[in-house]
C-alpha positions as CSV (number, residue, x, y, z in Angstrom):
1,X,-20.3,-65.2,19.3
2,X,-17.6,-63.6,21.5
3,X,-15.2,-63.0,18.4
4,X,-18.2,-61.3,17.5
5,X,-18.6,-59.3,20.5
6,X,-14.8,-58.5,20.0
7,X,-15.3,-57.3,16.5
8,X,-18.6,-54.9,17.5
9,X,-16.8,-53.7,20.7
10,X,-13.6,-52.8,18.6
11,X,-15.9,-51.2,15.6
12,X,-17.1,-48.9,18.7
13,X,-13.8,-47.7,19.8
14,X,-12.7,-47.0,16.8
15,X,-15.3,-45.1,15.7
16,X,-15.3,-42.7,18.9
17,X,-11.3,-42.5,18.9
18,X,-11.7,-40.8,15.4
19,X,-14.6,-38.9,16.5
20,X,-12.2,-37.6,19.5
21,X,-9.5,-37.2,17.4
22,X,-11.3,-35.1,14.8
23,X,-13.0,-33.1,17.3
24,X,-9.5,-32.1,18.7
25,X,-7.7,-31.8,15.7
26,X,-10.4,-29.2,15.0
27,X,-9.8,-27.1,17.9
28,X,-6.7,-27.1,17.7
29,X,-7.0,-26.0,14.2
30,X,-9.4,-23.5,14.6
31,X,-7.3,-21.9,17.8
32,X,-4.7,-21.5,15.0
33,X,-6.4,-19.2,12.6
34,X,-5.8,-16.3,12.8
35,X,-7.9,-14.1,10.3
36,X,-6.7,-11.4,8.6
37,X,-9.6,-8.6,6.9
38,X,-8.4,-7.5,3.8
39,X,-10.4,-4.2,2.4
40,X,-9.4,-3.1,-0.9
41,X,-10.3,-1.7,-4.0
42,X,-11.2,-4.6,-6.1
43,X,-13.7,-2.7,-8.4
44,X,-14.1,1.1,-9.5
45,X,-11.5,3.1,-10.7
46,X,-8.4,2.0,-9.1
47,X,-9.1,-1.6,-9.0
48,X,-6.0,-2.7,-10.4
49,X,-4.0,-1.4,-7.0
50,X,-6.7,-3.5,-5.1
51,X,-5.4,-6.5,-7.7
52,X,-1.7,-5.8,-7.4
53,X,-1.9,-5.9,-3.1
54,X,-4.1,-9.1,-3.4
55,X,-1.4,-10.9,-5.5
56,X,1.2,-9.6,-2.6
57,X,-0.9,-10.7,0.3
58,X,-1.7,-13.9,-0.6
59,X,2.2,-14.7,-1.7
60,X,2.9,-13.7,1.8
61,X,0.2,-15.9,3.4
62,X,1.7,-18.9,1.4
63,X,4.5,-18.5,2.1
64,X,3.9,-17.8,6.3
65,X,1.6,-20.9,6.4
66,X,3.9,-22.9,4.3
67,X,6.5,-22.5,7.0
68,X,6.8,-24.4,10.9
69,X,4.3,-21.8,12.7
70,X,1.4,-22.5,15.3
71,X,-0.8,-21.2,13.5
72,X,-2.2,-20.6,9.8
73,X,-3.1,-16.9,8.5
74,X,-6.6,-16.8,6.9
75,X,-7.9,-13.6,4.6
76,X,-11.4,-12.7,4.5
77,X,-11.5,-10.2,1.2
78,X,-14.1,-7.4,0.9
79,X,-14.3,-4.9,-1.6
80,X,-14.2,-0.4,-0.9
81,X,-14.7,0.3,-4.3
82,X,-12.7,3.0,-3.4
83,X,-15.6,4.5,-1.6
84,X,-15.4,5.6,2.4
85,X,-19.1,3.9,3.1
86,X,-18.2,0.5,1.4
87,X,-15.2,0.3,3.4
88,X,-17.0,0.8,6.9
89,X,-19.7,-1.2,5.9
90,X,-16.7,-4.1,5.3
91,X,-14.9,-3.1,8.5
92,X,-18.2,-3.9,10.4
93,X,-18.8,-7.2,8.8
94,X,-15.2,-8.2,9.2
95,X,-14.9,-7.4,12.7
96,X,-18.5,-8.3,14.2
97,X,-19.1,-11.7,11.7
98,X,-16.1,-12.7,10.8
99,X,-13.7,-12.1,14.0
100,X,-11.2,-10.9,12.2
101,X,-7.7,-9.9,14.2
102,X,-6.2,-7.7,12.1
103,X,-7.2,-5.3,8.6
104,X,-5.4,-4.4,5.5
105,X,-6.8,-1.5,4.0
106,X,-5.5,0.2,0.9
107,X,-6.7,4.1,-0.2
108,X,-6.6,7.1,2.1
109,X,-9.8,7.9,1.7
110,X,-11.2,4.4,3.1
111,X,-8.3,4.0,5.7
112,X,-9.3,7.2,7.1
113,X,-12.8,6.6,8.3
114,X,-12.2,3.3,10.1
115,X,-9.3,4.9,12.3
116,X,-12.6,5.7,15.1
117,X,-13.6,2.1,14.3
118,X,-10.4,1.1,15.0
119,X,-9.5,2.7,18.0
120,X,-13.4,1.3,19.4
121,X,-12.4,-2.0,18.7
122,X,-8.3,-2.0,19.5
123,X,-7.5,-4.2,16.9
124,X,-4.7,-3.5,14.7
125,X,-5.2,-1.6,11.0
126,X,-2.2,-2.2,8.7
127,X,-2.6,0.5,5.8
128,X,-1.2,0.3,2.3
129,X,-1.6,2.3,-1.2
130,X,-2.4,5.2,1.9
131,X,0.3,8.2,1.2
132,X,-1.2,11.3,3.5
133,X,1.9,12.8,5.5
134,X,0.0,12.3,8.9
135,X,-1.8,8.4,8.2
136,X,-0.6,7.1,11.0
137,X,-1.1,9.5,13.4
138,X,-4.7,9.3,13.5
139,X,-4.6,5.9,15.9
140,X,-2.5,4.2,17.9
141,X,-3.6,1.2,16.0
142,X,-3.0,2.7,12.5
143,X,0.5,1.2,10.9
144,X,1.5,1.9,7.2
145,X,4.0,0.0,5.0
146,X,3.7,2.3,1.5
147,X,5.4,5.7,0.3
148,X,4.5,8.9,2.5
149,X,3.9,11.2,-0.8
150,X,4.1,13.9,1.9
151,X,7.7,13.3,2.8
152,X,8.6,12.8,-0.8
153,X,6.8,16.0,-1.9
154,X,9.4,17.7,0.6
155,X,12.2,15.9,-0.9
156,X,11.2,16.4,-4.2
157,X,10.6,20.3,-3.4
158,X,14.3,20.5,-1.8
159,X,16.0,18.9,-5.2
160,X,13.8,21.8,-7.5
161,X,14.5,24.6,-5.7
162,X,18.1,23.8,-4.9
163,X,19.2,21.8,-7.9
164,X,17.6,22.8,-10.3
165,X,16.6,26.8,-9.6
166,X,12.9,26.2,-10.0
167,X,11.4,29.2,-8.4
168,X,7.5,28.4,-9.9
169,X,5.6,25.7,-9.9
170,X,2.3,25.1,-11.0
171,X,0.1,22.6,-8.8
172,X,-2.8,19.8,-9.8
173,X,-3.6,17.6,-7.3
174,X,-6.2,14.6,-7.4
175,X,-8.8,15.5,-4.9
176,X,-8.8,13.3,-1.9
177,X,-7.0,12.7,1.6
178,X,-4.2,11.6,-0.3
179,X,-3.8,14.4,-3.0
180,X,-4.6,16.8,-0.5
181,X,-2.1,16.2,1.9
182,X,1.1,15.6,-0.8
183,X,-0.1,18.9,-2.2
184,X,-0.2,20.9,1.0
185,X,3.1,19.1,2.1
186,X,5.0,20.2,-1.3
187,X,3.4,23.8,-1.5
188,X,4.9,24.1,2.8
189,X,8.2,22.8,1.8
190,X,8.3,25.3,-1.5
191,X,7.2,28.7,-0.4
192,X,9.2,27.9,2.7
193,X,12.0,27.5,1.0
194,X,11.4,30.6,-1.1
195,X,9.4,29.1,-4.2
196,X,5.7,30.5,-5.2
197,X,2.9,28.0,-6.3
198,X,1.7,29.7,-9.8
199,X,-1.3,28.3,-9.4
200,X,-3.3,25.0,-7.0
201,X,-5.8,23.0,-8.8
202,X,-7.9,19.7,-7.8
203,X,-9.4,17.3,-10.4
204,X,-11.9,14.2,-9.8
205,X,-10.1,10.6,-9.4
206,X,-13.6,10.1,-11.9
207,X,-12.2,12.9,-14.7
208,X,-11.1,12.1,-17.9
209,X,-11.0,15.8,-19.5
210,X,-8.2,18.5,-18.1
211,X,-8.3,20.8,-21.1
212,X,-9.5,23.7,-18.5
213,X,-6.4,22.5,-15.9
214,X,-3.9,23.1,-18.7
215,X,-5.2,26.2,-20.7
216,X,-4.8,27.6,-16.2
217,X,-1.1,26.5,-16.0
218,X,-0.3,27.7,-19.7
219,X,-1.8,31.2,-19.0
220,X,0.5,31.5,-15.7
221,X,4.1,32.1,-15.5
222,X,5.8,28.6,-13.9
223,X,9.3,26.6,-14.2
224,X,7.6,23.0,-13.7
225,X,4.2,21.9,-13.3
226,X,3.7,18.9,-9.9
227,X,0.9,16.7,-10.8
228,X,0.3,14.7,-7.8
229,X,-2.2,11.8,-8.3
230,X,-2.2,8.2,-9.0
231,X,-4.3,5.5,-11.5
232,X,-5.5,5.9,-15.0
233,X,-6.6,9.3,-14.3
234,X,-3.3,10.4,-13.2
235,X,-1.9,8.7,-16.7
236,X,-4.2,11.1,-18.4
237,X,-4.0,14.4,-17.1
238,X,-0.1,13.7,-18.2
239,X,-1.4,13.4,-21.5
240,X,-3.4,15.9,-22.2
241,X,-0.7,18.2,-20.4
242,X,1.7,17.4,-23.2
243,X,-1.0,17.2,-25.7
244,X,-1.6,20.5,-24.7
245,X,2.0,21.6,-25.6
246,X,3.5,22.2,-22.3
247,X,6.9,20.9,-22.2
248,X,8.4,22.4,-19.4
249,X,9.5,19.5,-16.7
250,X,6.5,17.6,-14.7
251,X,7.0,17.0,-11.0
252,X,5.5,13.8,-9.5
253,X,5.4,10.8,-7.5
254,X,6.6,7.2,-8.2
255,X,2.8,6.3,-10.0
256,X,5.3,6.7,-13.6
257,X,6.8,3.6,-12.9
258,X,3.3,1.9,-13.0
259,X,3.3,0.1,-16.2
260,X,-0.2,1.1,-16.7
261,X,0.7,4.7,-16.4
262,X,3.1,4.0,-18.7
263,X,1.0,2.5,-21.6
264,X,-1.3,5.6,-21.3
265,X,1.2,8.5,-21.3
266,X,3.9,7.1,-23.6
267,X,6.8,9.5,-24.3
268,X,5.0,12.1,-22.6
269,X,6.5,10.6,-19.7
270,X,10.2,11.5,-20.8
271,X,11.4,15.3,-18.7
272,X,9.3,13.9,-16.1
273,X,11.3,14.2,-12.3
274,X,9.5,12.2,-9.5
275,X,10.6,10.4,-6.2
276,X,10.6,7.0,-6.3
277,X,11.4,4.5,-2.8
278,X,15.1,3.0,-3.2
279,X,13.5,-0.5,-3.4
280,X,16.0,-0.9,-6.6
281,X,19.3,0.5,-5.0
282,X,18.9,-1.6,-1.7
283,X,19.9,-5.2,-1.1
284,X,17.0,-6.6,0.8
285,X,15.1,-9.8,-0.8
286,X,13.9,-8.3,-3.9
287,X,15.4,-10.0,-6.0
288,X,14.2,-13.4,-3.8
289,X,10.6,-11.9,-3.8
290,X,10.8,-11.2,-7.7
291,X,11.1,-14.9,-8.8
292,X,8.8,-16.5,-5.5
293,X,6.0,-13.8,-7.2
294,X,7.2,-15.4,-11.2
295,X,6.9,-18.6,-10.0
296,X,2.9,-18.0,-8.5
297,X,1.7,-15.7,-10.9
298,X,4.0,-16.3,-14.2
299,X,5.3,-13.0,-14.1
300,X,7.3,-10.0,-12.7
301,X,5.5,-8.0,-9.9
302,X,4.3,-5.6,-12.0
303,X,3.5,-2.9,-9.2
304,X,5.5,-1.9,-6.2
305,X,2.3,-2.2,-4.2
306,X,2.6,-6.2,-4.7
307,X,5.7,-6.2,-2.7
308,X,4.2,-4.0,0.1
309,X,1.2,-5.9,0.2
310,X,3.6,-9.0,0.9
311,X,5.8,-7.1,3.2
312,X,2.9,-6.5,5.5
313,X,1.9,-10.2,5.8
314,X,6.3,-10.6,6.8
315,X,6.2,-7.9,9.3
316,X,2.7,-9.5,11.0
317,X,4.7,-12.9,10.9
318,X,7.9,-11.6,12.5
319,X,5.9,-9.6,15.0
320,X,4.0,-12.5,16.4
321,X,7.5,-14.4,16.0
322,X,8.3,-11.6,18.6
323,X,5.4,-11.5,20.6
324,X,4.8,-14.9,21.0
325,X,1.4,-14.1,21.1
326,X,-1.5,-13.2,18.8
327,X,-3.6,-11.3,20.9
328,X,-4.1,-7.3,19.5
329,X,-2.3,-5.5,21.6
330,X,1.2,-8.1,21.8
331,X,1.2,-8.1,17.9
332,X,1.0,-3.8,17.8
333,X,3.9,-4.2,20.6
334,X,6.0,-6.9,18.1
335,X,5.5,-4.9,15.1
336,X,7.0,-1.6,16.9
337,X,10.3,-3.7,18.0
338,X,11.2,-4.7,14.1
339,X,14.1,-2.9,13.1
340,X,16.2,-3.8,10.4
341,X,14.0,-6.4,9.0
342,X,14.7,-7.6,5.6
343,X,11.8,-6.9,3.1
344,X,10.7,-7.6,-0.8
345,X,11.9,-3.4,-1.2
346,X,14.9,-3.3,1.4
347,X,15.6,-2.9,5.1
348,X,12.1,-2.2,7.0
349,X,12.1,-0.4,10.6
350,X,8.9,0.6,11.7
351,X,9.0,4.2,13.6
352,X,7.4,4.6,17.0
353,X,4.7,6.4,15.0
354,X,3.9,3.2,13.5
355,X,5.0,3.9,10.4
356,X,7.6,2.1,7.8
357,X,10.2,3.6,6.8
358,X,11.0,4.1,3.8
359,X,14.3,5.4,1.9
360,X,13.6,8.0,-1.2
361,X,15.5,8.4,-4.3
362,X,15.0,11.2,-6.9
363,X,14.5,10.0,-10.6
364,X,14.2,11.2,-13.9
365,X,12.3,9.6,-16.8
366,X,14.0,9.1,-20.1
367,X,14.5,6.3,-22.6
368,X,11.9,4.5,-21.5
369,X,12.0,3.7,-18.0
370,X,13.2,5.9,-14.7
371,X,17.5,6.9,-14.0
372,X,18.4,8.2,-10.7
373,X,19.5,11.2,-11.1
374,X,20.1,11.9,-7.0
């Protein structure tokens, strides 16, 4: 009967020590998530950027919670569409259901609405795929880890007009935030330096006919044409540029290297000048990154935006590294210390406005793939 006793009594602490120690295993657990909002494109027209950044953040978050931390990184994934409502409509669920600490948002024209948001709620909005000259200074929350297309319109600019004696250039930008703002940032730069813009004309991220755009530039008088833009759309209005037997030089941004862009223009893309980042001249971890991202997904990052994506998930790591902390405003004041930091695309420092910065090269495409030409 007492063995009995012994037996029952035992069964009973046993039972309540594993209660206990599951009940504290899960607070501890749960104190040690820290959830990330992710709000990207992953339908509509430029889904396959919101694909490429998903691949890069979640290498990133396997390979931060794979490592000795305090503390796990969680991504709750909603989908913009591209579209400005969709993305505050996600940016409210995120923040008020799901807790999130920190967003990822990709496009300038959904990173731009939740900068209010943002600034209501102080938590921190890490922006990629967003290229207007000014992103970041629209909050003291905002950070961005992709190419300014305003800054490389500029450099692009000073390389036509003083390189190569371009005096006119004839302008079609995609109409949004983004176009807008590399557009205004190249036709500054240009007449400043002396150039004229022949002629400025937007197109729809939706179009898929630019007959009437090119019949404009071939009745002006122009050296190059820019095309700023980005997607299938941008790969098109390339085309039908060419198609439409224009064969002076085209002026754009690193979207050529985008092997989708590529499939769609063919060698239209050859005489085509564009900056590209200097992710392939610089030592960094790339080519680390390249064969961690082969191992996961069987491939080569086919995009750029994969290893920003991933960067952004390192530089969130390192900053609560230096903040020892992971309350809002310690990880905002760890990711303005990182200097220097080692990236998948080279050396990252982030500027006091919060952005990344981000080295420029000047390319030319011929022979199938993009030479540096300064």
């Amino acid at each position: 009967m007492k063995n009995k006793r012994f037996w029952l009594f035992f069964g009973v602490v046993v039972i309540v020590a594993a209660i206990v120690i599951g009940f504290t295993i899960t607070q501890k657990s749960s104190k040690h998530i820290i959830k990330i909002g992710a709000i990207l494109p992953l339908t509509g027209q430029v889904d396959i950027f919101g694909q490429y950044i998903r691949q890069g953040i979640d290498l990133g978050v396997e390979e931060i919670n794979n490592e000795k931390r305090d503390y796990k990184f969680k991504v709750i994934y909603e989908d913009s569409k591209n579209e400005a409502k969709s993305g505050v409509l996600a940016f409210n669920k995120l923040v008020n259901i799901d807790k999130v600490n920190i967003i990822i948002s990709a496009m300038s024209g959904v990173s731009f609405p939740l900068m209010p948001l943002v600034d209501k709620s102080k938590i921190i909005l890490f922006m990629t795929a967003v290229t207007h000259s000014d992103a970041t200074d629209r909050s003291e929350w905002a950070f961005r880890h992709y190419i300014n297309r305003g800054e490389g319109a500029k450099v692009l600019s000073n390389y036509v007009f003083n390189r190569l004696n371009f005096r006119k250039v004839a302008l079609a930008y995609i109409n949004d935030e983004g176009g807008k703002g590399e557009a205004n940032s190249f036709i500054s730069e240009f007449t400043k330096l002396g150039g004229t813009i022949s002629i400025s004309e937007p197109y729809n991220a939706t179009d898929l006919e630019f007959r009437k755009i090119v019949l404009k530039i071939k009745n002006t008088d122009y050296d190059a044409v820019y095309i700023s833009g980005y997607g299938r759309t941008f790969g098109i209005i390339i085309k039908q540029i060419r198609e439409g037997r224009i064969f002076k030089p085209i002026l754009t941004g690193y979207s050529v290297e985008e092997k989708f862009v590529q499939e769609i223009v063919g060698e239209a893309l050859n005489n085509v000048i564009y900056y590209s980042p200097a992710y392939s001249e610089t030592q960094g971890s790339l080519s680390e990154f390249q064969a961690k991202f082969k191992k996961k997904y069987g491939q080569n990052p086919p995009d750029p935006a994969c290893g920003y994506a991933f960067d952004i998930i390192m530089l969130l790591g390192e900053a609560i590294k230096k903040a020892k902390s992971t309350s809002s405003e310690k990880i905002r004041k760890g990711l303005l210390e990182i200097k220097d930091f080692s990236g998948s695309l080279g050396n990252i420092t982030i500027l006091p406005n919060r952005d990344c910065k981000t080295p420029l090269i000047i390319k030319k495409f011929q022979n199938g793939k993009g030479e540096r030409i300064e």
